[in-house]
C-alpha positions as CSV (number, residue, x, y, z in Angstrom):
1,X,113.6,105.0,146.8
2,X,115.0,103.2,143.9
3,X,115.9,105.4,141.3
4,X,114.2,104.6,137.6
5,X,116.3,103.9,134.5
6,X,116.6,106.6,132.3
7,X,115.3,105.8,128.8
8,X,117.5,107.1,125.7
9,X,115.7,108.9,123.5
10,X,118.2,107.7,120.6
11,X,117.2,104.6,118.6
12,X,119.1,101.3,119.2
13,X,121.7,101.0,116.4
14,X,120.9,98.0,114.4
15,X,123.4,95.1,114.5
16,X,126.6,95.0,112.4
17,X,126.7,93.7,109.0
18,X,122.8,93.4,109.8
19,X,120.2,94.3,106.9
20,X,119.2,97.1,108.5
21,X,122.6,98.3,109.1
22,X,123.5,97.4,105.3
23,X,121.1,99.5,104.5
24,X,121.4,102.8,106.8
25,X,125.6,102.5,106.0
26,X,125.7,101.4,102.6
27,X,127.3,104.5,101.4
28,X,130.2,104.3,104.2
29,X,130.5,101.1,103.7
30,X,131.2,101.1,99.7
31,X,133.1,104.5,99.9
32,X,135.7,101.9,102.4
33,X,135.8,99.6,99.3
34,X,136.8,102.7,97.2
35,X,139.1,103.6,99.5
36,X,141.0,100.3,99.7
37,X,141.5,101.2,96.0
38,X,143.1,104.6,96.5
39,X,145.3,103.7,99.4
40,X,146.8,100.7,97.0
41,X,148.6,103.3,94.7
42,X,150.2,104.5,97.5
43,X,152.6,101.3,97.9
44,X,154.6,100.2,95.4
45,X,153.3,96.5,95.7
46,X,149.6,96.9,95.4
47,X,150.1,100.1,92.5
48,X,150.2,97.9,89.6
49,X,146.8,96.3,90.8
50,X,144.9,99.1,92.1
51,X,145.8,101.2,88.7
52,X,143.9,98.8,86.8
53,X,140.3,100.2,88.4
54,X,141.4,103.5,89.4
55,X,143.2,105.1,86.0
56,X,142.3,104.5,82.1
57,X,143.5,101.3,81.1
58,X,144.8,100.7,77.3
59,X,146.7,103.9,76.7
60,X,148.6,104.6,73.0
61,X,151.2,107.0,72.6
62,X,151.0,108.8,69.3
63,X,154.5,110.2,68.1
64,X,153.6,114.1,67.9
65,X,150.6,113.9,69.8
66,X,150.1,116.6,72.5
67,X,148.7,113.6,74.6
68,X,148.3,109.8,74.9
69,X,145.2,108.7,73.5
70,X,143.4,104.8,74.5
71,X,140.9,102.6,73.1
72,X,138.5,100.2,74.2
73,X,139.7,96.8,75.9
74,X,138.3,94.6,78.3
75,X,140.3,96.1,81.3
76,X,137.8,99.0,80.9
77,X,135.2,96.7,83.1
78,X,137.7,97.0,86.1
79,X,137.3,100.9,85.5
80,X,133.9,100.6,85.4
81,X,133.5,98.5,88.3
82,X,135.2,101.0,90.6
83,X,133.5,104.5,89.4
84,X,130.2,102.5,90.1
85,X,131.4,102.2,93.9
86,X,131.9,106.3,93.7
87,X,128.3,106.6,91.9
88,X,127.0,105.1,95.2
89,X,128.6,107.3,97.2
90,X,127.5,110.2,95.1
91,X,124.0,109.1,94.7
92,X,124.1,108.7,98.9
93,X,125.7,112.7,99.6
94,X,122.9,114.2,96.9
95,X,119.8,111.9,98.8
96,X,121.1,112.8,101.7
97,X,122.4,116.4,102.1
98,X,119.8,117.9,99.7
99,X,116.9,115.8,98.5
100,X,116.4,114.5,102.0
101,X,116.8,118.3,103.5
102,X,114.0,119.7,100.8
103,X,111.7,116.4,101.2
104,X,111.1,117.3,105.0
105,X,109.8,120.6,104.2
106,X,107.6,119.4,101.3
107,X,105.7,116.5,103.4
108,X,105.3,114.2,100.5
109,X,103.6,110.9,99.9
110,X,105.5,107.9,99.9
111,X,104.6,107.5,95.8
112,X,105.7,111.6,95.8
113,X,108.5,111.1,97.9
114,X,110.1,108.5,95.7
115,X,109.3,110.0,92.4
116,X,110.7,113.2,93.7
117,X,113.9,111.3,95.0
118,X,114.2,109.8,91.4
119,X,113.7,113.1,89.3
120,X,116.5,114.8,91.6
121,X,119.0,112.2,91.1
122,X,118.8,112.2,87.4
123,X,118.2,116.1,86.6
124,X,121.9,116.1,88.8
125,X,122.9,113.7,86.4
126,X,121.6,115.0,83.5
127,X,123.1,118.9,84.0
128,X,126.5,117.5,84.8
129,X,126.6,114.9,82.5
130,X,125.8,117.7,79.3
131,X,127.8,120.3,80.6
132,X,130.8,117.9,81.0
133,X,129.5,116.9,76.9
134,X,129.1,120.4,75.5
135,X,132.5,121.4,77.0
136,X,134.5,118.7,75.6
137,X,133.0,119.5,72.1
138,X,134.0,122.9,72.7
139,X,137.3,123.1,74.8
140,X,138.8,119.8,74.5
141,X,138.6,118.8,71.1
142,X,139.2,121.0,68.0
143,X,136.4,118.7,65.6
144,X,134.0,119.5,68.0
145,X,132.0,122.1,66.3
146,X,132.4,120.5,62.5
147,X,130.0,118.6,61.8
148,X,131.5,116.5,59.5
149,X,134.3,115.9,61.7
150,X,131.7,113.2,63.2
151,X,132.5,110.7,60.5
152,X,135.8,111.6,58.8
153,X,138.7,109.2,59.7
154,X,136.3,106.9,60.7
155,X,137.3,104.3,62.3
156,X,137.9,106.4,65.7
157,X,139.5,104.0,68.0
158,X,141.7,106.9,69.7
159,X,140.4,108.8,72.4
160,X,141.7,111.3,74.3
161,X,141.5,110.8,78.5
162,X,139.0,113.4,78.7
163,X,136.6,111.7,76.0
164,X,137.2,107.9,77.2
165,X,136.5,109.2,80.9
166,X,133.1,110.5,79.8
167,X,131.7,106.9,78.6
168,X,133.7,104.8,81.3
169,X,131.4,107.7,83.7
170,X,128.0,106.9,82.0
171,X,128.8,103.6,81.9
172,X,129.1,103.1,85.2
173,X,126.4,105.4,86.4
174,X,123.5,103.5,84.9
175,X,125.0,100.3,86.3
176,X,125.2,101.6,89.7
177,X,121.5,102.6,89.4
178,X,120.9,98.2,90.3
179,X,122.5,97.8,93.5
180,X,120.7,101.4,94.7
181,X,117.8,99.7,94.2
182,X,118.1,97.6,97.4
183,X,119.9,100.5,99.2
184,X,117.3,103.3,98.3
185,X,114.2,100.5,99.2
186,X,112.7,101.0,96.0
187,X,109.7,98.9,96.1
188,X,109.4,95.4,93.2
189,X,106.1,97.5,91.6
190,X,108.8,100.5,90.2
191,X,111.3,97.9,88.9
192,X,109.8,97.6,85.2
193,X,109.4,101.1,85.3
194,X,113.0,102.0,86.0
195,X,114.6,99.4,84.3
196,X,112.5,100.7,81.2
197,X,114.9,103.6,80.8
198,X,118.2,102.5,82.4
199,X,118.6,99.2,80.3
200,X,118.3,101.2,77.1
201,X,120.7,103.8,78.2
202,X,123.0,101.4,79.5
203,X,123.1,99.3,75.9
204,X,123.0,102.9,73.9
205,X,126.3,104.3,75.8
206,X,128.1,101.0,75.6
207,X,126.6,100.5,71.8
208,X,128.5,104.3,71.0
209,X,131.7,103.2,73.0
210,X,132.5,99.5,71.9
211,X,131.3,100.4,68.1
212,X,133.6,103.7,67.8
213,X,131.2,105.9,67.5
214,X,132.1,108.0,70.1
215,X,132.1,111.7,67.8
216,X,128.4,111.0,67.5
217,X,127.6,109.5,70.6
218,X,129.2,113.0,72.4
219,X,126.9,114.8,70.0
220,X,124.0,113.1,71.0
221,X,123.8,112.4,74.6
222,X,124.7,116.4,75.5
223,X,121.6,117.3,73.2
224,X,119.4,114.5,74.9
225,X,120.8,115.1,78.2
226,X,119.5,119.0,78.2
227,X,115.9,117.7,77.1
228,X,115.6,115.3,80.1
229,X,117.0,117.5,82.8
230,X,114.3,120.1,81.4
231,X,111.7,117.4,82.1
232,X,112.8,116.4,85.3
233,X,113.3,120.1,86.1
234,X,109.5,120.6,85.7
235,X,108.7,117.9,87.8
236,X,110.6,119.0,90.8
237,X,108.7,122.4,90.5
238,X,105.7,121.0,90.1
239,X,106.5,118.6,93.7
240,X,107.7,121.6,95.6
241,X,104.6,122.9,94.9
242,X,106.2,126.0,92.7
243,X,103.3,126.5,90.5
244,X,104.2,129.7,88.7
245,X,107.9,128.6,87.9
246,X,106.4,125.0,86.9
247,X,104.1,126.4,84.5
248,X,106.6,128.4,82.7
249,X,108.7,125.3,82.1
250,X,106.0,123.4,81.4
251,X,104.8,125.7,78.8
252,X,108.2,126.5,77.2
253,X,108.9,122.3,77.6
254,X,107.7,120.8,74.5
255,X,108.8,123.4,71.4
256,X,112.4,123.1,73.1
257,X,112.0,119.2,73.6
258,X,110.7,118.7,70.3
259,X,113.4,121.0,68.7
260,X,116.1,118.7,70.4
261,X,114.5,115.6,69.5
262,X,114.8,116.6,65.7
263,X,118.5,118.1,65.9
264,X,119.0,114.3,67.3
265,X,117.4,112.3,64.5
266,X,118.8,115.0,61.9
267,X,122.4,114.6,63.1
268,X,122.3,110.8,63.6
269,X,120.4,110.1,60.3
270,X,123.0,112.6,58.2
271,X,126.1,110.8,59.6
272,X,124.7,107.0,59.2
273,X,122.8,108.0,55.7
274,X,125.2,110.6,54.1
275,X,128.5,110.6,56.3
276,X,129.4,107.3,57.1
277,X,129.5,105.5,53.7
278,X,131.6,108.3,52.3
279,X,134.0,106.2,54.4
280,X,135.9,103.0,54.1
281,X,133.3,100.6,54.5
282,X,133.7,97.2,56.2
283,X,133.2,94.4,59.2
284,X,136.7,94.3,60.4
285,X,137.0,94.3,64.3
286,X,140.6,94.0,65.0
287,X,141.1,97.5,63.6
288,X,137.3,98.5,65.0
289,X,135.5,99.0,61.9
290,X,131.8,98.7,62.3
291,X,130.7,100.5,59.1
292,X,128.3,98.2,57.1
293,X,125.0,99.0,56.2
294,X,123.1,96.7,58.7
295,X,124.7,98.3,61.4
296,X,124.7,101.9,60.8
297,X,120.6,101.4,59.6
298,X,120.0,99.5,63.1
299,X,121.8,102.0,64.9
300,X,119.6,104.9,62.9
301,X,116.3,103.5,63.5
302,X,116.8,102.5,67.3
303,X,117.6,106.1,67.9
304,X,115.0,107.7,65.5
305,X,112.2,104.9,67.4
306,X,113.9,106.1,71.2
307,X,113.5,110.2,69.8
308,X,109.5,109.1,68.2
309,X,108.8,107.3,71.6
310,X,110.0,110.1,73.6
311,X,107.9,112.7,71.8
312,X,104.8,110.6,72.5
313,X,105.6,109.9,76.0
314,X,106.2,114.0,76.6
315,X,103.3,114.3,74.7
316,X,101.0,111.8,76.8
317,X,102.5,113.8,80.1
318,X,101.4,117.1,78.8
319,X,97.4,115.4,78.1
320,X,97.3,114.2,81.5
321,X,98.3,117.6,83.1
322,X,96.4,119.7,81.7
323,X,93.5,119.1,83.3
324,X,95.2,119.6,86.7
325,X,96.1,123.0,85.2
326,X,92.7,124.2,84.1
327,X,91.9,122.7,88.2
328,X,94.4,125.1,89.5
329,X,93.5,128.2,87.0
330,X,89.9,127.7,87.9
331,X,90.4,127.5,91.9
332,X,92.6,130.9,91.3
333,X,89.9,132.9,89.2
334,X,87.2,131.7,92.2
335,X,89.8,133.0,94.7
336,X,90.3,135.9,92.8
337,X,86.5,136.7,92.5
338,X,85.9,136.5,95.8
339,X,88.5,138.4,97.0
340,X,87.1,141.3,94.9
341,X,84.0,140.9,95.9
342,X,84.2,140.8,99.6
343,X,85.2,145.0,99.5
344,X,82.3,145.7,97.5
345,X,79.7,143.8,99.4
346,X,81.3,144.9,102.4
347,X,80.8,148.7,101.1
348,X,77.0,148.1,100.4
349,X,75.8,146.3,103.4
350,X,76.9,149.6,105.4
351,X,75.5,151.7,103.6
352,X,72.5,149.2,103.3
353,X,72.5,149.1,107.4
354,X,72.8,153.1,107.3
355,X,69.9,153.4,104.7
356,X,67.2,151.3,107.0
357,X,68.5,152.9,110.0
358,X,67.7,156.4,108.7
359,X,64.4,154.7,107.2
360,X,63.7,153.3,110.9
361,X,63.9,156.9,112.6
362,X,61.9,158.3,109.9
363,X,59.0,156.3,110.8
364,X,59.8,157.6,114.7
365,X,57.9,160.8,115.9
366,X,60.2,163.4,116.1
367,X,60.9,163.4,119.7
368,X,61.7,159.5,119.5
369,X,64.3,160.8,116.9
370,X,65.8,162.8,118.9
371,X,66.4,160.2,121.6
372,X,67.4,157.3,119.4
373,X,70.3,159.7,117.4
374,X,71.4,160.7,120.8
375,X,71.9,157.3,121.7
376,X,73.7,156.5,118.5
377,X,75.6,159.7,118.7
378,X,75.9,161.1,122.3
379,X,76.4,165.0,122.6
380,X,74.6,165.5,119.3
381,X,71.2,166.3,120.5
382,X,68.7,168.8,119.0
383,X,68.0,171.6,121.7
């Protein structure tokens, strides 16, 4: 007999350089980009070129200064360019290795799924992103805990490597967030909503880096950072279905939210109001001087609007869940209820059943008692 062809249970690989196969290799394929990159530092002919998007481009050497210092240049795109290519990759290891991993336990809907997807990627971002912040403010640089230090010297067009890494990083990372939407599917309807929040942080960070007002902008993005991985948090408990942990978040979210928001508009609106003009003011960009009064009043009220906005959009999120709260806290007090009432009704039907069997026998004659206990309890028969 001729045998059958044996059918593969693995699926047919898409073809090369395919849609589909951009799509299920996109992060192999860009991390071969970045690696083209890397592998030209190696020779001496390509190290000149491939320094340009690998290191920190206009570097200053400051007689006396423990170490070099940059500013901003237009080389800097080339930097961005290429830490956009490792954001991919990134973005790819975390979807894959952790949010994919939890997402098949949690059996999500597709809108679920994708918001879930979203809030894991950015409360990543978010942690990292102000603990990298706070820790340059508190290792890195010694005018990171003065205050004032935020505007004195003003303009600040040094940076140290450590601080000009930060913003080339952020930079990049909301960038990278357009060409994941094609690799992540994200679906034309959730466009305006994401762009909603990546465009402004895309035009804040690069606002903060090209205008020198990188002191404040360090300040500000690790504060806002910690309030948006707290919301984010509280979304990912409340997907995974953790109820109890959710609702302590959820209930401890707005005072600390609210208390961050107004550190943020007191900071930004005592260094553009009272710190800044204490400075030498002027519109002169060769040296990267910014400080006029147009400027440091559009910059205020942008960021005091962003920090009133946020408020109200926390504020709006809270409304609509609490009445999935009082849902849940009522379904739990039924459950509740009825769990303590099952022993106790339980504990009177017996003794209801006992009391009309006695009552049953009573009516008997007394030798039909007899009989009936016997039956009930054999060996225990009156003589």
């Amino acid at each position: 007999m001729p045998m059958k062809p044996v059918k593969s249970s693995s699926k047919k690989s898409p073809p090369i350089l395919s849609h589909e196969f951009v799509l299920q290799n996109h992060a192999d394929i860009v991390s071969c980009v970045a690696m083209v990159f890397i592998i030209g530092l190696m020779f001496q002919v390509t190290q000149p070129l491939a320094s340009l998007f690998i290191a920190m481009q206009h570097n200053i050497t400051i007689e006396g200064a423990p170490e070099n210092y940059y500013t901003s240049g237009w080389k800097d795109n080339l930097g961005v360019f290429f830490y956009i290519l490792i954001g991919i990759v990134i973005h790819a290891v975390i979807q894959e290795y952790v949010l994919d991993k939890i997402n098949r336990k949690l059996h999500l809907s597709k809108i679920k799924h994708s918001e879930f997807n979203e809030s894991g990627q950015l409360t990543a971002f978010f942690l990292s992103s102000a603990a990298w912040g706070i820790n340059i403010l508190v290792r890195y640089e010694p005018w990171g805990l003065d205050i004032s230090s935020i505007w004195k010297g003003y303009p600040h067009t040094f940076l140290p490597f450590i601080l000009k890494f930060f913003y080339i990083i952020q930079i990049a990372y909301w960038l990278h967030w357009v060409p994941e939407f094609y690799f992540q599917r994200i679906k034309p309807i959730e466009y305006s909503r994401r762009l909603g929040y990546i465009i402004p942080y895309f035009f804040a960070v690069t606002l903060l880096y090209v205008l020198n007002f990188h002191r404040l902008g360090l300040w500000l993005l690790s504060l806002h950072y910690l309030g948006e991985a707290l919301v984010h948090v509280e979304r990912l408990l409340s997907y995974s279905e953790k109820e109890v942990w959710a609702n302590k978040v959820f209930s401890v979210m707005p005072g600390v939210y609210t208390l961050i928001r107004l550190a943020i508009s007191a900071i930004a609106s005592y260094t553009f109001v009272y710190g800044l003009p204490q400075e030498t003011e002027g519109l002169e960009m060769t040296s990267g001087n910014y400080n006029i009064f147009v400027i440091r009043m559009s910059m205020l009220a942008g960021i005091v609007f962003l920090q009133v906005y946020l408020l109200v959009q926390l504020f709006k999120y809270r409304a609509s869940r609490l009445p999935e709260e009082e849902s849940i806290s009522a379904t739990k007090a039924k459950k509740l209820e009825r769990k303590q009432r099952k022993p106790v009704e339980s504990k009177k039907s017996k003794k209801e059943s006992k009391k009309s069997g006695d009552e049953d026998l009573s009516d008997l004659p007394e030798a039909d008692q007899d009989q009936q206990k016997a039956r009930i309890r054999p060996g225990k028969v009156k003589p």
